[in-house]
KOLDOBA-456845 format. One line per 2 residues: number of its first residue (from 1); their letters; for each residue z, y, x of C-alpha. Coordinates in steps of 0.25 Angstrom, whole numbers. Last residue first. Layout:
N
NUM) A) Z:Y:X; ... $
//
This chain:
606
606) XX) 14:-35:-69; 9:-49:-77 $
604) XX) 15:-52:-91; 2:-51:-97 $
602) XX) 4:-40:-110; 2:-48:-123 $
600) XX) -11:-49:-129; -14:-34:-137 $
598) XX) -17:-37:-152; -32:-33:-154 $
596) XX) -36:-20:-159; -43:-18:-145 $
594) XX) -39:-3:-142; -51:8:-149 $
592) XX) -63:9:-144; -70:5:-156 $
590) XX) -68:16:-164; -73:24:-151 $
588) XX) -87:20:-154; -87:26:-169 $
586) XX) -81:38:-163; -92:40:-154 $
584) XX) -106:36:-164; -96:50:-172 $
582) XX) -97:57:-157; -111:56:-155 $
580) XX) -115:60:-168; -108:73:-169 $
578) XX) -113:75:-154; -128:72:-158 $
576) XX) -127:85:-168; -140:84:-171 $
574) XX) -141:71:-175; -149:59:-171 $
572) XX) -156:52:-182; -156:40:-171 $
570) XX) -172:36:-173; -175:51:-176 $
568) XX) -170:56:-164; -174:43:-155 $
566) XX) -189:45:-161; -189:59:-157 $
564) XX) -183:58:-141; -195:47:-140 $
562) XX) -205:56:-145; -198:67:-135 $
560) XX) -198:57:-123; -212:54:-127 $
558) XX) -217:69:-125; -210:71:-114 $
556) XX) -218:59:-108; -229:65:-111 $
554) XX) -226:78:-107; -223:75:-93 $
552) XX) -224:91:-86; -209:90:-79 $
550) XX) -204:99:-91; -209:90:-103 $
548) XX) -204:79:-94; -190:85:-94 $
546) XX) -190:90:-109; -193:75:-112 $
544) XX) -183:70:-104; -173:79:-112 $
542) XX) -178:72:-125; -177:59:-121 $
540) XX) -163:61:-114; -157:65:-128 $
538) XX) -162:56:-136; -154:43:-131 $
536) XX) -163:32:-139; -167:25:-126 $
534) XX) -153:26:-121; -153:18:-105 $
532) XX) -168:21:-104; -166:35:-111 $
530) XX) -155:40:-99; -162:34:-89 $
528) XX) -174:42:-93; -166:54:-91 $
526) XX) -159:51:-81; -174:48:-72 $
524) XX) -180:61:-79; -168:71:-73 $
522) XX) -174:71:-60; -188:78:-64 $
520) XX) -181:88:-72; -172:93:-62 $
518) XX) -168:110:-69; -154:105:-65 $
516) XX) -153:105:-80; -163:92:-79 $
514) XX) -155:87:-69; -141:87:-78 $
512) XX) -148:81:-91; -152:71:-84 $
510) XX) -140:67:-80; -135:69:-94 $
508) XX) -146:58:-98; -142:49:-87 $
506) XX) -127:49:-93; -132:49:-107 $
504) XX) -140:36:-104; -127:28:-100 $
502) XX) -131:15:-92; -125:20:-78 $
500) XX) -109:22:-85; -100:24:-74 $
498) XX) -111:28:-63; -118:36:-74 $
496) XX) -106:44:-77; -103:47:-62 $
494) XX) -119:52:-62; -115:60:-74 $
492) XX) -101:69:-66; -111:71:-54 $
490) XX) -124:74:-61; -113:84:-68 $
488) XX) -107:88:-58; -120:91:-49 $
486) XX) -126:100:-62; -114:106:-65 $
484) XX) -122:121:-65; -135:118:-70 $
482) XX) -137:128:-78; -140:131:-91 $
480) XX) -127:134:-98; -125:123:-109 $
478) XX) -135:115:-100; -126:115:-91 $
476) XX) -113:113:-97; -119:101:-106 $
474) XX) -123:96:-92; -108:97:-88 $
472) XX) -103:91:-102; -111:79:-98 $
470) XX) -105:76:-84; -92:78:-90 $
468) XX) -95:68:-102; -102:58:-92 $
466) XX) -89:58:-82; -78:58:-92 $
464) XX) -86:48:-102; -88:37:-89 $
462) XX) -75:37:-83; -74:34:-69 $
460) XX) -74:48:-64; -60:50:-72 $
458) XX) -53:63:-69; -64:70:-62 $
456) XX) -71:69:-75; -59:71:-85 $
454) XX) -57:84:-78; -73:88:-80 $
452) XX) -72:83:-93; -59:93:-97 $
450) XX) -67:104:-87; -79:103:-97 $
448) XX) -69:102:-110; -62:115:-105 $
446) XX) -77:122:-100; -81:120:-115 $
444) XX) -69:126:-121; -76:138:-126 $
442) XX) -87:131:-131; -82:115:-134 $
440) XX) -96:111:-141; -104:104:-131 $
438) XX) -91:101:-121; -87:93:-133 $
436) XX) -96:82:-134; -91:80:-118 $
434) XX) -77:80:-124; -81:70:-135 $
432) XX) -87:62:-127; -75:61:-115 $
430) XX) -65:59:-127; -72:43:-130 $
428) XX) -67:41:-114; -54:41:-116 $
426) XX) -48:41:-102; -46:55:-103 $
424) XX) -34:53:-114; -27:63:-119 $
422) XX) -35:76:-113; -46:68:-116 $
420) XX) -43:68:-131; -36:82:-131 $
418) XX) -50:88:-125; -57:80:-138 $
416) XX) -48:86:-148; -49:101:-140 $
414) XX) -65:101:-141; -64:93:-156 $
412) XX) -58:106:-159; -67:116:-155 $
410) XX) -79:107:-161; -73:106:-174 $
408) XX) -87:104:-182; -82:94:-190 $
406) XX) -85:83:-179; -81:91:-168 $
404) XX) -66:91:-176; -67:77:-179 $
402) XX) -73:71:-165; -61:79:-160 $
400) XX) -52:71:-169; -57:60:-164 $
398) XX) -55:64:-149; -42:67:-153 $
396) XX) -37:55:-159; -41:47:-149 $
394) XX) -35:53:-138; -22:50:-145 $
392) XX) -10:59:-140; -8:68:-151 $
390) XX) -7:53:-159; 1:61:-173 $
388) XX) -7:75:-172; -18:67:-167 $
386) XX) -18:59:-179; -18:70:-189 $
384) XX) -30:76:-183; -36:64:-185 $
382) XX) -37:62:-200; -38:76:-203 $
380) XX) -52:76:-192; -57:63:-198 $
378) XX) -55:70:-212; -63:81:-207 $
376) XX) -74:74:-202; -77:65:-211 $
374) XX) -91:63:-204; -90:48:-208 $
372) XX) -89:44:-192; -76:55:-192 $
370) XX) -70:49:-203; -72:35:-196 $
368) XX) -67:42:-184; -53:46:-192 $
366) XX) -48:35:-196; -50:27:-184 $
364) XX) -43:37:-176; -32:38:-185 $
362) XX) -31:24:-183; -32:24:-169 $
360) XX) -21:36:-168; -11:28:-176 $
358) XX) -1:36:-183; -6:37:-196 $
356) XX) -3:20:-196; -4:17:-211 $
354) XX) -12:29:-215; -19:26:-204 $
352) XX) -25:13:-205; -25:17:-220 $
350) XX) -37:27:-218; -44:19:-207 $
348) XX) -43:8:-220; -49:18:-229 $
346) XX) -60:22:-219; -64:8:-215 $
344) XX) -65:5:-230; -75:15:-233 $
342) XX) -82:13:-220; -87:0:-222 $
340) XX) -96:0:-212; -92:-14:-208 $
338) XX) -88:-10:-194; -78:0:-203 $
336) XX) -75:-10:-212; -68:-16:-199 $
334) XX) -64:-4:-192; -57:-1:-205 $
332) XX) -50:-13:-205; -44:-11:-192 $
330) XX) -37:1:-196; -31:-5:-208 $
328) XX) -26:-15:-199; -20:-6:-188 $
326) XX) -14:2:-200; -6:-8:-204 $
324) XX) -7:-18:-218; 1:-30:-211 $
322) XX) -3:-43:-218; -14:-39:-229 $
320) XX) -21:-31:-218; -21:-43:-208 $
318) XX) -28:-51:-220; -37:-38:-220 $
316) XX) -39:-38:-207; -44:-51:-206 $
314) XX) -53:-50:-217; -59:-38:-211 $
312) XX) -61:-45:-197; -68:-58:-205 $
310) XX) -79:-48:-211; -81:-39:-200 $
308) XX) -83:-54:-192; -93:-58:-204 $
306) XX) -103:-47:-197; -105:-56:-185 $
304) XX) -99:-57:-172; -90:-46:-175 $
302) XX) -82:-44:-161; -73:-31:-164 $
300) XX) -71:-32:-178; -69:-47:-181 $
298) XX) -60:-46:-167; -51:-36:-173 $
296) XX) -49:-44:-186; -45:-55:-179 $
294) XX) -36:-47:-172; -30:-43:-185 $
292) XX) -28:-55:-194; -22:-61:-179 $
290) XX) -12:-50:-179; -9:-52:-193 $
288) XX) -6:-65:-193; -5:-70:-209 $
286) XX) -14:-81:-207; -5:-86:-197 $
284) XX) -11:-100:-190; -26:-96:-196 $
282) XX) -24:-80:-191; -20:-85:-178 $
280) XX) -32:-94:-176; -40:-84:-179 $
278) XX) -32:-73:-170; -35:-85:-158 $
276) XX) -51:-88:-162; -53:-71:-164 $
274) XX) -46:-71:-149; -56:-82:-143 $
272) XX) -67:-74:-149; -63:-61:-146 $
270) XX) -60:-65:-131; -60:-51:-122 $
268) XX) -46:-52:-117; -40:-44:-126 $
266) XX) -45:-51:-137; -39:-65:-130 $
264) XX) -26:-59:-127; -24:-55:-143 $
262) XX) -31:-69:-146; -19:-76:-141 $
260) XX) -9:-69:-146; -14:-70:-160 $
258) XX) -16:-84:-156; 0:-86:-151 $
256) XX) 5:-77:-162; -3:-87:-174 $
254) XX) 3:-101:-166; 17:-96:-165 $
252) XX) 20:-90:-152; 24:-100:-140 $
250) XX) 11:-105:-134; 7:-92:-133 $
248) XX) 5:-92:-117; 0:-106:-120 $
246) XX) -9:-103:-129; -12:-92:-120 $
244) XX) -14:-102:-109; -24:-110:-117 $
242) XX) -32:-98:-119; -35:-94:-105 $
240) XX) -43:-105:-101; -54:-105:-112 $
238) XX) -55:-87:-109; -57:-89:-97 $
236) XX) -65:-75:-95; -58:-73:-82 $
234) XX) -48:-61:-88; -46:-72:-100 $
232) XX) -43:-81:-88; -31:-71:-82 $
230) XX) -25:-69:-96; -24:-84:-98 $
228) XX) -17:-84:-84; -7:-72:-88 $
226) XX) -4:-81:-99; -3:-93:-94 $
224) XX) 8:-86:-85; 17:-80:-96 $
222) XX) 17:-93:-102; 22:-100:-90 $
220) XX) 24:-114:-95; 14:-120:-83 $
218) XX) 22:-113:-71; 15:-119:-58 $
216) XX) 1:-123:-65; 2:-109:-72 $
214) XX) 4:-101:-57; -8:-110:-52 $
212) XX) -16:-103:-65; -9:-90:-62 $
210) XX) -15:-89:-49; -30:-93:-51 $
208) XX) -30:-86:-64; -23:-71:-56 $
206) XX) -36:-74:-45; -48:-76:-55 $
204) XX) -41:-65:-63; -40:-53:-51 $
202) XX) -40:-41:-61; -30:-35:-51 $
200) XX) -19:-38:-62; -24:-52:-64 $
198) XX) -21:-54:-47; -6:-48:-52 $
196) XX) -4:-58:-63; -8:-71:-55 $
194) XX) -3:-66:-43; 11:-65:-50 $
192) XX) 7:-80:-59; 6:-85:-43 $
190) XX) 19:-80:-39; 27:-84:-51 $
188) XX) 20:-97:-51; 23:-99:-36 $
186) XX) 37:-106:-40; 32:-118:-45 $
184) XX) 29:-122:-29; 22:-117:-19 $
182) XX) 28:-101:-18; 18:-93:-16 $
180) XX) 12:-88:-2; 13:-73:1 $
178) XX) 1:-64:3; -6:-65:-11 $
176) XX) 8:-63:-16; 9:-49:-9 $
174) XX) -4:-46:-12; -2:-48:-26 $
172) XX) 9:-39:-26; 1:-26:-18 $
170) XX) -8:-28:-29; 2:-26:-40 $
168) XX) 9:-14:-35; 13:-11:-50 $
166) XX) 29:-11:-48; 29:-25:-54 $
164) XX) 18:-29:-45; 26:-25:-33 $
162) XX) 37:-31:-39; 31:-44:-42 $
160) XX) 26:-44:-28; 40:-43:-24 $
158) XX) 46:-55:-32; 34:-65:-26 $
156) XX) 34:-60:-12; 51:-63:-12 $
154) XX) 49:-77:-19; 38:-79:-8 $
152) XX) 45:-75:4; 42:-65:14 $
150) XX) 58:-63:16; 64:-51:22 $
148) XX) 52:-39:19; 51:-47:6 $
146) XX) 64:-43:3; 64:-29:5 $
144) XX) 50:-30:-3; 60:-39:-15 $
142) XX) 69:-26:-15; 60:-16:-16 $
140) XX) 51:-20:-26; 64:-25:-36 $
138) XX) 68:-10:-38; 54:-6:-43 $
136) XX) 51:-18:-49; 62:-17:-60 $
134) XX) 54:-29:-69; 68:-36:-74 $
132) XX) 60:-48:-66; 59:-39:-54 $
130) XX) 71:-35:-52; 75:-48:-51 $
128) XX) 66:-53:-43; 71:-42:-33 $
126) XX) 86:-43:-35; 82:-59:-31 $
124) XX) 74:-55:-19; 84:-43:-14 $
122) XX) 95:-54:-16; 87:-66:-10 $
120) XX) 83:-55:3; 96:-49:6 $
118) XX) 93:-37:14; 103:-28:6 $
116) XX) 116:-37:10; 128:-34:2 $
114) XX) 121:-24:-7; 109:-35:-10 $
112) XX) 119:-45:-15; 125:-35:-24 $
110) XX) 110:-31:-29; 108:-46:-33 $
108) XX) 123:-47:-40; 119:-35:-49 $
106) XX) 104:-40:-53; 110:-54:-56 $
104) XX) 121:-47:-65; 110:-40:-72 $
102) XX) 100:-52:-71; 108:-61:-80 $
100) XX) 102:-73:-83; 108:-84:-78 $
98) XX) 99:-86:-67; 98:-73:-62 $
96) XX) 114:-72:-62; 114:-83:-53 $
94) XX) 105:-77:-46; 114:-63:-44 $
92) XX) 125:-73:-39; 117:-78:-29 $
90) XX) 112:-65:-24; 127:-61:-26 $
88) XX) 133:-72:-14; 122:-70:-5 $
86) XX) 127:-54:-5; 139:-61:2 $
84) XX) 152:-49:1; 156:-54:-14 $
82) XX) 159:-69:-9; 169:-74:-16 $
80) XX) 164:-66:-29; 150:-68:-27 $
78) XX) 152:-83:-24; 160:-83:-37 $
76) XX) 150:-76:-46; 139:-87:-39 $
74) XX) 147:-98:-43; 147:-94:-57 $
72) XX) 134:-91:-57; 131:-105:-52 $
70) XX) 139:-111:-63; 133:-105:-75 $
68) XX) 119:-108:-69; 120:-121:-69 $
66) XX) 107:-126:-66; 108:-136:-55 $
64) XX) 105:-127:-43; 113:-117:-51 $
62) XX) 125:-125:-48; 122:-128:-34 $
60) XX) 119:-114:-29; 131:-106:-36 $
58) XX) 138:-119:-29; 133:-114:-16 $
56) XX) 139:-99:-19; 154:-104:-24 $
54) XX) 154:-111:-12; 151:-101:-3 $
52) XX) 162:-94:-10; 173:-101:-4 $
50) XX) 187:-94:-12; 186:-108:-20 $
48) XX) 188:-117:-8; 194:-131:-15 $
46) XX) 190:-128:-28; 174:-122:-22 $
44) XX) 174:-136:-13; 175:-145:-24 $
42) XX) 164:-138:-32; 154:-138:-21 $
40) XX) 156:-152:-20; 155:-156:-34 $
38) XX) 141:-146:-33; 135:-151:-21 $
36) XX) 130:-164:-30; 124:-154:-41 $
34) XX) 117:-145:-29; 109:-157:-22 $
32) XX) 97:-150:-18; 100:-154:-3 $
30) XX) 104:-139:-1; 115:-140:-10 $
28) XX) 119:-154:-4; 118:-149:9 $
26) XX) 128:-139:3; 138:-147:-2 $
24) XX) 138:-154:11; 140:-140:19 $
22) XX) 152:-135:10; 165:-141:16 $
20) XX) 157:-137:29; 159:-121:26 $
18) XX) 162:-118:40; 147:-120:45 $
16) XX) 142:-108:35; 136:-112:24 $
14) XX) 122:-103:22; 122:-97:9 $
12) XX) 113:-100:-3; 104:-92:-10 $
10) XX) 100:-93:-24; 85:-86:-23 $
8) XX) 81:-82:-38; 72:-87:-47 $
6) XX) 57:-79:-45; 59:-71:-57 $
4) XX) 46:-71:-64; 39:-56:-69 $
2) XX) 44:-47:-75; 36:-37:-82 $
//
């Protein structure tokens, strides 16, 4: 993305002592008076036209009073006269900047570079250049050599774009943090740069501070209010961002401009001001389907009361009536389905993708309500059609998995839900069903272990990767009755802990781990974490328990089974706990989708 183009360094030539006829046209020049030193200039080009110094000072004068035809006229004719002076084809390459031709200019700034290759204004202006057609690579190199010649502002300006440009965006705002900006109208450039880069370092205290003396400089920057708005969302000003994107818009029809709005908004963690915007839109275009749409997405995901399911389906269905898509077919369901209308949630999934068959959301949709109606083989038609046609969706696989286990296919769901890591390990959701799959995997067990002990090392950081591998271990172990991966284990589950230090499970597989290490005594405090943080989780009752019944402490096993009891028959808990776990799963993940709202445009910050 470019970014501005400083303008471009016009020099001038020094005047040598035998060129006197010229000296009071150029005081003149270089009083600011370039109309009155034009006549002059003029007369003196009829009387010496092979001179071509005059031919470059009246390429200065005329495009000091705006006429940029002559000036590049003047400057072809200096270049001609003079095709040894590289000063001669900088010039001429500005001139072509001005009038729009970047090519020429490009080829006249490389010249000028040939005939001297330390020429700072040429390397500066092929830099800037380069820069604005976004070609930082060959521009970087060019503006450090002349930074290494001139420490100037203009020069640290175009070289921190470059640096940036070329992803080295820290080092860029150092740059500029030690230079001094220009003090007039032309530090807005340099000032909406530290802007953009201190709101890439997450630094928005700093890039508002910066682009808001950059707006008081250049006030009809659009692209500049924007970025600004963007910085005061980040700082929770929601009340000072929104009348610079109606100033950002100001120039779409009054429907386009709220839609946008309200796109920046949602993504920004405003519903409500984003529902007022896709209103508004919807009252100044009733026939707005964007704004039908996002109205209907913001019903759905923040219901404030039950009348919201009511106003999101009568916005999708005025959306439906103007474009009949699969996107909105798949929306709908969603909403009948928060309305536990399933019926008309599944014929809507149904359309969504008979319309759009190759859409791996859809086709996801589709089949996991299947799948939450124990329609497990239809779910499994449905979805191994869409990985045949998305054999890259994730999503896709780890529901057909859930399918295949689902109708008792539990070899297959072992090589569906090691496809859906394999494709994309940072998709947590796959990490439960590969741990669920350890339980059943048989032959292939040590596969899915050394699949979730790879995915471990891989990404420490990640919750499922670490708790999933740690469980698998202790699965292993009391599989085989030893305690063999007791210390990796502990190892792998203290990590999860540290990432996740309110999730029961993790204490209870702790537990779970000392008491096969023959510990009973030490595995009580997990334990009892464990049901203080999930008072109705049964397994830890039970186990601790067995442990008191062990460590002599009958009554308190005795309670810890009554309680285990009443959270049995409280939750109806089935036997197969892992079928259950994976269908409460699904119904989560429907929600984990991308934001169904209309993506803002992109900043236009590097």
């Amino acid at each position: 993305m470019a970014l501005s183009l400083l303008l471009p360094i016009l020099a001038s030539t020094s005047l040598g002592q035998h060129q006197n006829p010229l000296n009071a046209v150029r005081r003149e020049l270089d009083s600011g008076r370039s109309a009155e030193a034009i006549p002059g200039l003029e007369t003196y080009r009829r009387d010496h036209p092979l001179d071509p110094e005059v031919c470059n000072l009246l390429g200065i004068a005329y495009d000091r009073v705006g006429d940029g035809d002559k000036s590049l006229e003047m400057f072809k004719e200096f270049a001609r006269l003079a095709p040894d002076r590289p000063e001669a084809f900088n010039n001429l390459g500005a001139a072509y900047l001005r009038a729009g031709n970047p090519d020429q200019a490009e080829t006249a700034f490389r010249r000028s570079l040939a005939l001297r290759p330390g020429g700072v204004d040429a390397l500066y202006n092929l830099g800037a250049l380069l820069n604005a057609r976004t070609k930082f690579s060959e521009s970087k190199p060019l503006l450090e050599q002349a930074f290494r010649l001139e420490h100037s502002g203009a020069v640290a300006y175009e070289l921190a774009v470059a640096m940036a440009g070329m992803g080295d965006k820290k080092d860029a705002l150092k740059l500029l943090e030690s230079g001094t900006p220009p003090k007039d109208a032309n530090a807005a450039p340099w000032l909406k740069l530290v802007g953009a880069l201190e709101f890439d370092q997450g630094n928005y205290q700093r890039a508002s501070k910066a682009l808001d003396q950059a707006l008081l400089l250049a006030p009809d920057d659009l692209e500049l209010s924007y970025n600004l708005a963007l910085a005061r969302l980040q700082l929770g000003r929601v009340d000072g961002a929104i009348p610079l994107l109606d100033k950002s818009f100001g120039q779409l029809p009054p429907s386009s401009r709220y839609v946008r709005e309200g796109a920046v908004l949602a993504s920004k963690g405003f519903p409500r001001q984003a529902l007022s915007r896709f209103e508004q839109a919807a009252l100044e275009d009733p026939a707005s389907y964007d704004a039908l749409y996002n109205i209907a997405v913001l019903r759905l995901e923040k219901p404030d009361d039950p009348k919201d399911l009511d106003s999101a389906l009568d916005a999708a269905q005025r959306a439906l009536a103007i474009n009949d898509s699969g996107e909105i077919h798949d929306l709908i369901a969603d909403i009948y389905e928060r309305r536990k209308d399933y019926r008309n949630a599944l014929n809507h999934y149904q359309e969504a993708t008979r319309l759009a068959p190759d859409n791996d959301r859809f086709a996801f949709d589709l089949g996991s309500e299947l799948l939450l109606h124990e329609n497990y083989e239809a779910a499994e038609a449905i979805l191994h059609a869409a990985q045949i046609r998305n054999p890259e969706s994730s999503q896709i696989y780890l529901a057909l998995g859930a399918a295949e286990f689902m109708g008792g296919k539990t070899a297959e769901s072992v090589d569906a839900f090691l496809k859906a890591v394999d494709l994309n390990p940072n998709f947590e959701p796959a990490y439960l069903f590969l741990g669920e799959a350890y339980t059943f995997s048989g032959a292939r067990s040590k596969e899915v272990l050394d699949k979730l002990a790879h995915l471990a090392a891989k990404e420490p950081r990640n919750f499922g990767a670490q708790y999933y591998y740690g469980t698998s271990l202790v699965v292993a172990m009391n599989n085989d009755g030893t305690s063999t991966h007791a210390a990796l284990a502990m190892a792998t589950l203290n990590r999860a802990a540290q990432l996740h230090p309110r999730d029961a499970r993790v204490y209870y597989q702790i537990a779970e781990v000392l008491r096969l290490e023959r510990r009973p005594a030490d595995a009580v405090p997990y334990y009892t974490k464990a049901i203080a943080l999930d008072p109705d989780y049964p397994e830890p009752l039970y186990k601790l328990g067995q442990v008191y019944v062990r460590l002599g402490r009958h009554e308190d096993a005795q309670r810890m089974f009554d309680r285990h009891r009443e959270v049995m028959s409280k939750q109806e808990v089935s036997l197969d706990r892992r079928s259950s776990e994976i269908q409460s799963f699904i119904v989560s993940m429907k929600g984990m989708d991308e934001p169904r709202s209309i993506p803002p445009e992109a900043t236009r910050h590097n």
